[in-house]
DOMAR-245400 format. One record per residue (C-alpha): residue in one letter; x, z, y. Coordinates in Angstrom, 1 decimal. Each point is the difference from the previous one (the first is absolute). Layout:
+------+--------+--------+--------+
: code :      u :      w :      v :
+------+--------+--------+--------+
:    A :      X :      Z :      Y :
...
+------+--------+--------+--------+
***
This chain:
+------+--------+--------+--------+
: code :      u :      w :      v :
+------+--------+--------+--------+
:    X :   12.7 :    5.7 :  -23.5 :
:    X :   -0.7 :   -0.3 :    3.7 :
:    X :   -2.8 :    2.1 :    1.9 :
:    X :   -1.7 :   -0.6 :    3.2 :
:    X :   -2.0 :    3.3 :    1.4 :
:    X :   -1.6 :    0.1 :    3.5 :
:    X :   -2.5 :    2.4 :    1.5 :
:    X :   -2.2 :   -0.1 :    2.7 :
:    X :   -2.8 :    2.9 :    1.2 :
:    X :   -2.9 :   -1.7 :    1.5 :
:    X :   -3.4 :    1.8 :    2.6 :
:    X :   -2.5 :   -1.8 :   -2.4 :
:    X :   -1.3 :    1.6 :   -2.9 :
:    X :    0.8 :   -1.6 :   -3.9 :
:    X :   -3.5 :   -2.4 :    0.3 :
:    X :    1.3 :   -2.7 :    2.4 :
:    X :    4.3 :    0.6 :   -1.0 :
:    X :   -1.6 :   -0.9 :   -4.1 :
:    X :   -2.2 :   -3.0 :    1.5 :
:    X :    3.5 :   -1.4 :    1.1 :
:    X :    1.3 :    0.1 :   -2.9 :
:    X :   -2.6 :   -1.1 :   -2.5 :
:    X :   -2.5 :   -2.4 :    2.5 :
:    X :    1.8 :   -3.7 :   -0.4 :
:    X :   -0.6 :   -1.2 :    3.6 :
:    X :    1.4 :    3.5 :    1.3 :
:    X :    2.5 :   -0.2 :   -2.5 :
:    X :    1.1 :   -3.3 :    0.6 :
:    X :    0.4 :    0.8 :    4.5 :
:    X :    3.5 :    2.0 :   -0.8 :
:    X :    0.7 :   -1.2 :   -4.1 :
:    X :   -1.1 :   -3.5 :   -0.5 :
:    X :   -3.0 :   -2.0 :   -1.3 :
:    X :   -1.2 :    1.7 :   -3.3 :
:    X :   -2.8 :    0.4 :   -2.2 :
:    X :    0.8 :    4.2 :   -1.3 :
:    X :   -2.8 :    1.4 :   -1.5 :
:    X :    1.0 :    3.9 :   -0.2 :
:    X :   -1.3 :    0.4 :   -3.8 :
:    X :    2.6 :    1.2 :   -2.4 :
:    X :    1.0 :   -3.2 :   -2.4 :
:    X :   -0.8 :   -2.4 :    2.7 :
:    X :    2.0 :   -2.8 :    0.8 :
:    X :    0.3 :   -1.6 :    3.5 :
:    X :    3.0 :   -2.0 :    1.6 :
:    X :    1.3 :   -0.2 :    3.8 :
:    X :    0.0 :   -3.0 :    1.4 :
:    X :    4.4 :    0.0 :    0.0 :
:    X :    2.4 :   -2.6 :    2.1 :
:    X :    0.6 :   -2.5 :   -3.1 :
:    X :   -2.3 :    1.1 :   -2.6 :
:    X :   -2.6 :    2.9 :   -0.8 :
:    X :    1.0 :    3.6 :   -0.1 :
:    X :   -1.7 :    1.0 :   -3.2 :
:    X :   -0.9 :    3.5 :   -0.2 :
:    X :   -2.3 :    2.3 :   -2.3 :
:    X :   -1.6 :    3.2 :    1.1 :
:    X :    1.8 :    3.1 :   -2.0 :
:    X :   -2.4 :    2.9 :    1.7 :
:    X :   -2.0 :    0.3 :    2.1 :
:    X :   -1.8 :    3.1 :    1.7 :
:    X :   -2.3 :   -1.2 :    2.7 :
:    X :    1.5 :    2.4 :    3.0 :
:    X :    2.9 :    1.3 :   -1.3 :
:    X :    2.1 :   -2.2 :   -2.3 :
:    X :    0.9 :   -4.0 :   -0.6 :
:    X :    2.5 :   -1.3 :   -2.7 :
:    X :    0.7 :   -3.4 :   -0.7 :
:    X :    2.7 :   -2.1 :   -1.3 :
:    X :    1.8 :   -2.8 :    1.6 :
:    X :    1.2 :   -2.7 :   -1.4 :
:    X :    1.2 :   -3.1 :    2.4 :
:    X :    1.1 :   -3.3 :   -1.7 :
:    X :    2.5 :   -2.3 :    1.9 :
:    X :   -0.4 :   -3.1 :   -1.9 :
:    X :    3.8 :   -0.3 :    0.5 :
:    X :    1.6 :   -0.2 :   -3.4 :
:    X :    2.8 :    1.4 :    1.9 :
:    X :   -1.7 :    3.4 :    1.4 :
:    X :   -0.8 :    2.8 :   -2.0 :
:    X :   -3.9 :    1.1 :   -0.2 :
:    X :   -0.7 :    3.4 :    2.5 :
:    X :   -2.0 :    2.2 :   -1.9 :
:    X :   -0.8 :    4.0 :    1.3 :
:    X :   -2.6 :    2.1 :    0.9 :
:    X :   -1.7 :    1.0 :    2.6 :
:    X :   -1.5 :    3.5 :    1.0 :
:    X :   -2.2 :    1.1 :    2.6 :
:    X :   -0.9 :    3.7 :    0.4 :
:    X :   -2.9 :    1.4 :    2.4 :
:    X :   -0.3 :    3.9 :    0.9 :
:    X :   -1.7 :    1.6 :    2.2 :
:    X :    1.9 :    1.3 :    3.1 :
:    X :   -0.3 :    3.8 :    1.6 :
:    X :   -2.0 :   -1.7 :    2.9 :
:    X :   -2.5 :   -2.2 :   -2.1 :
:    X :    2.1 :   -3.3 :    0.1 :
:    X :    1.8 :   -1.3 :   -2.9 :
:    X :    3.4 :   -0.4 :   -1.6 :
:    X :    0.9 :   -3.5 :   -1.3 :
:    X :    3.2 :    0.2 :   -2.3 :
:    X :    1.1 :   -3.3 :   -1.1 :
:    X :    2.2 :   -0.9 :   -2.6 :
:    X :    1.3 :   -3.4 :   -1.4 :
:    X :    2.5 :    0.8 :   -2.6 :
:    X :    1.0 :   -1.4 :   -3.3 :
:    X :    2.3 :   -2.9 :    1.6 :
:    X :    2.6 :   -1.0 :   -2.6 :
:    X :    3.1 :   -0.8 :    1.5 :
:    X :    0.8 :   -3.7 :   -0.7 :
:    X :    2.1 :   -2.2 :    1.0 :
:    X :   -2.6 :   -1.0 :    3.0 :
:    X :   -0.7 :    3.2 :    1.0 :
:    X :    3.5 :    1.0 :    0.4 :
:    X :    0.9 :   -3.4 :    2.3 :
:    X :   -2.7 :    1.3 :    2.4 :
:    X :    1.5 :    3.2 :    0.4 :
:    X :   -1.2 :    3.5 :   -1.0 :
:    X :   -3.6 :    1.1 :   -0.5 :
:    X :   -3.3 :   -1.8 :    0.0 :
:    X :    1.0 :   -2.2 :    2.8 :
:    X :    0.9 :   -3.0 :   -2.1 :
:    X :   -4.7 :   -0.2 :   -0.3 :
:    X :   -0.6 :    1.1 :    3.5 :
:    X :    1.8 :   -3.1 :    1.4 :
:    X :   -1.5 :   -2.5 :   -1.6 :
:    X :   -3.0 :    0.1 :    1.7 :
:    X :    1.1 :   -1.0 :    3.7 :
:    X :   -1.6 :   -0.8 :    2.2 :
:    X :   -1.8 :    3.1 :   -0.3 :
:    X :    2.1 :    3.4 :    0.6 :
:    X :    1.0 :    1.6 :   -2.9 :
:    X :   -2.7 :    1.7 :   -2.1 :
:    X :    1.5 :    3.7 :   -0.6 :
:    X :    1.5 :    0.2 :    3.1 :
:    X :   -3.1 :   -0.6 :    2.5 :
:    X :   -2.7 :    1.0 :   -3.3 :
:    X :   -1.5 :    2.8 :    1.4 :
:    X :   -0.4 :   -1.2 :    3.8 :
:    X :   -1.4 :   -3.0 :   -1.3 :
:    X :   -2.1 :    2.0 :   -2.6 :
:    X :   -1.5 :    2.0 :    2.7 :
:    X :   -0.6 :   -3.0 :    1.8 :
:    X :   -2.0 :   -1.6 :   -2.8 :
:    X :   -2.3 :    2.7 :   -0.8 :
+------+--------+--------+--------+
***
C-alpha cells in the first residue's frame, strides 16, 4: 500500500484551518466542487474529472480530526477503481496557530497506479488544469479560509 503524508503549520488558530476543510464552497477553492457534510456516516462525492469521487465521512472531530474514504470510479472497464483514505489532523501549535497533518493512504498498487509512477501522483494529475492538490493543499487551504 502506498501513503501520501504532508504537513504544514499555519498563524491561524484550528476555527478557520477546520472551516476549510468541512465548509463546501471553502472546500471546493483548493479540492473541488463537493457537498461534505463533516458527520460521521455521511456520504458526499467530489465533483471528479470523468465521474464523481464518492466518499463517506469515517470521523470526524470538529477542530481536530477528519476521516473519510475515497473511492474514485473511472468508468474505464480497463482501469482499476482508486480507493484510500484520507486523514486530516489539527493541533494546536506552541504559538496559538495550528498543525494540519494530512494523510491519504490506503492506495493499492494496481496496475494503474504503478504506470503513473510511485505514490499518490497517479490521483493528483488527473485534475489539470488545476495544480496538483497535495502539493499546493495547504497554500491554497490557507487561502480559502
Amino acid at each position: 500500500m502506498l501513503c501520501h503524508d504532508r504537513s504544514r503549520d499555519f498563524s491561524r488558530p484550528g476555527r478557520p484551518v477546520w472551516r476549510a476543510l468541512t465548509v463546501p464552497d471553502l472546500l471546493a477553492e483548493w479540492m473541488m466542487p463537493n457537498d461534505i457534510n463533516p458527520e460521521t456516516g455521511s456520504r458526499f462525492a467530489f465533483a471528479g474529472p470523468e465521474k464523481p469521487i464518492e466518499c463517506e465521512v469515517l470521523d470526524a472531530e470538529p477542530g481536530r480530526l477528519l476521516r473519510y474514504s475515497w473511492r474514485e470510479r473511472s468508468g474505464d472497464a480497463n482501469r482499476e477503481e482508486l480507493e484510500s483514505i484520507v486523514t486530516f489532523t489539527l493541533a494546536r501549535t506552541v504559538s496559538g496557530g495550528t498543525h494540519l497533518r494530512i494523510v491519504h493512504d490506503g492506495f493499492v498498487l494496481t496496475p494503474a497506479v504503478a504506470m503513473a509512477g510511485a505514490g499518490c501522483r497517479l490521483w493528483l494529475r488527473a485534475y489539470k488544469p488545476k495544480p496538483p492538490v497535495a502539493a499546493n493543499a495547504p497554500r491554497l487551504l490557507l487561502r480559502a479560509a
